[in-house]
N, C-alpha and C positions, 0 to 999 in steps of 0.2 A: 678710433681714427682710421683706418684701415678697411672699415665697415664702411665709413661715410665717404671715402675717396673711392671704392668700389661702386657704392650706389651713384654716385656721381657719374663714374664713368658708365655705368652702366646706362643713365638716363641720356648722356652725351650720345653716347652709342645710337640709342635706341633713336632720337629726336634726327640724328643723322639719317639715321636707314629708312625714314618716315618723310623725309625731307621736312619738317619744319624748323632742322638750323643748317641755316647759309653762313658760308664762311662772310665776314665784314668785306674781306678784298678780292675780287677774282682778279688774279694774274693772269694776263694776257689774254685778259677777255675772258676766259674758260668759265663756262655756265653762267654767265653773266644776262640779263634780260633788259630790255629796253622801261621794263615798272622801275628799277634802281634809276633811274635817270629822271623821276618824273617831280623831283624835287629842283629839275631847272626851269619848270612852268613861271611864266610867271612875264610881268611887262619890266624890263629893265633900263637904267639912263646912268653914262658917265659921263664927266668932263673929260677933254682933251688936252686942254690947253689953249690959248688963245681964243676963246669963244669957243671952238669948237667942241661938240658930242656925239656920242653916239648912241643909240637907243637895239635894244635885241629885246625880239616879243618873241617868245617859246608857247608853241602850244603843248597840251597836253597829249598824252601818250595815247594814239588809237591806231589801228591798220598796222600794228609792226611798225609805227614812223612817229619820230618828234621832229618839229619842223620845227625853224625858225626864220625871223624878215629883219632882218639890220641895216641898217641905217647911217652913217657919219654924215653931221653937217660943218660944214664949216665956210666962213665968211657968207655967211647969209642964204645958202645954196646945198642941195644935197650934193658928195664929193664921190661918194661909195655907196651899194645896194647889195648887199648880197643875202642869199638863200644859203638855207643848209639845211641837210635832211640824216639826218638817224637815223638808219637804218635794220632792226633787225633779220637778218639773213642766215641761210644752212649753218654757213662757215663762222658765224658769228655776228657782232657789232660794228656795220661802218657809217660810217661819217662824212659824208659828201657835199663839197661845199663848193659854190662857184661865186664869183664877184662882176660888179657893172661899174664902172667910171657913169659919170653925168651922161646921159642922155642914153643909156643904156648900153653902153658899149662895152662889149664882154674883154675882161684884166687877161682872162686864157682862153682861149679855143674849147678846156675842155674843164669837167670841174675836179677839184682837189678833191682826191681817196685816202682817207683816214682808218687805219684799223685801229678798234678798242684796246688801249693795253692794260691799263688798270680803272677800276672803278671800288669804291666806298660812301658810305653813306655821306651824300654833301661834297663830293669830288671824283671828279673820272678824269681820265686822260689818255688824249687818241695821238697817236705815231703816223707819222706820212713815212711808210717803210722804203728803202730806197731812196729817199729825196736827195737831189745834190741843190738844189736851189730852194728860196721862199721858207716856207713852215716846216722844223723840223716837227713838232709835236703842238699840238692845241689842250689844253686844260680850261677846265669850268670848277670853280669852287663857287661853295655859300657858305661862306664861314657864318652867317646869322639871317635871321630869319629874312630880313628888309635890305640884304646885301648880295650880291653875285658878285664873282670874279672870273677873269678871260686870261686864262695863263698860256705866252703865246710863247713858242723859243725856233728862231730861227735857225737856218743851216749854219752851222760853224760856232755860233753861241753858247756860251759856259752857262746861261743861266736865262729864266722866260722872264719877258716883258710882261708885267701885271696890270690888267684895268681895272679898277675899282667901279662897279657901278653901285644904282641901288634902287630902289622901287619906284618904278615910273606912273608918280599918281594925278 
């Protein structure tokens, strides 16, 4: 017994020092890489309510950037546009998102800065540090394979607002 918990650790050890085992969760970003995130590729569609959806097309991971083009319509009209770009960079993973009302008119002056706080296989989640208004934090889950989720939690909010999407075909 003793044999086989040393070989073990010994093979841990070693797979470590080799880098072929990554920890499941980087905390607070720390060695985290923009390939962990390439499981948000993909065309995505939720209901709002009332007629309304929203549609998020992620492309795939090239250049250090995952980008994506979003969408909300509702009563028959596009309502929101926005862009956001992943970033990886020196200091780590951020997350830069800016928004348009109808006719292209920018929601801020400047776009939202997200830094990576945690990420796991099939879930990350980015912190607006400092914020006293709007987004305290943004989440992406895919709890299955034909499924995405947009886990959003405002400033002052005990808990994130969930959107259900799923494969926009």
């Amino acid at each position: 017994m003793l044999t086989s918990r040393r070989n073990l650790l010994c093979l841990a050890l070693g797979l470590a020092l080799t880098g072929m085992l990554t920890p499941a969760v980087a905390e607070d970003g720390a060695g985290a890489t923009l390939d962990q995130l390439s499981w948000m590729t993909g065309d995505w569609r939720g209901e709002l309510g009332n007629g309304a959806w929203i549609e998020e097309r992620w492309s795939q991971v090239a250049g250090k950037s995952l980008v994506s083009a979003v969408r909300m319509v509702g009563g028959g009209r596009t309502n929101m546009l926005e862009f956001i770009a992943i970033e990886e960079e020196a200091d780590g993973i951020v997350l830069r998102l800016q928004q348009w009302n109808a006719g292209f008119k920018p929601r801020s002056p400047e776009p939202m800065v997200m830094k990576l706080k945690e990420v796991e296989e099939g879930r990350v989640l980015f912190v607006n540090e400092g914020a006293t208004e709007g987004m305290a934090t943004l989440g992406y889950a895919r709890p299955a394979h034909d499924q995405f989720e947009i886990h959003v939690t405002m400033v002052g909010a005990t808990q994130a607002n969930v959107l259900q999407l799923s494969v926009l075909e």
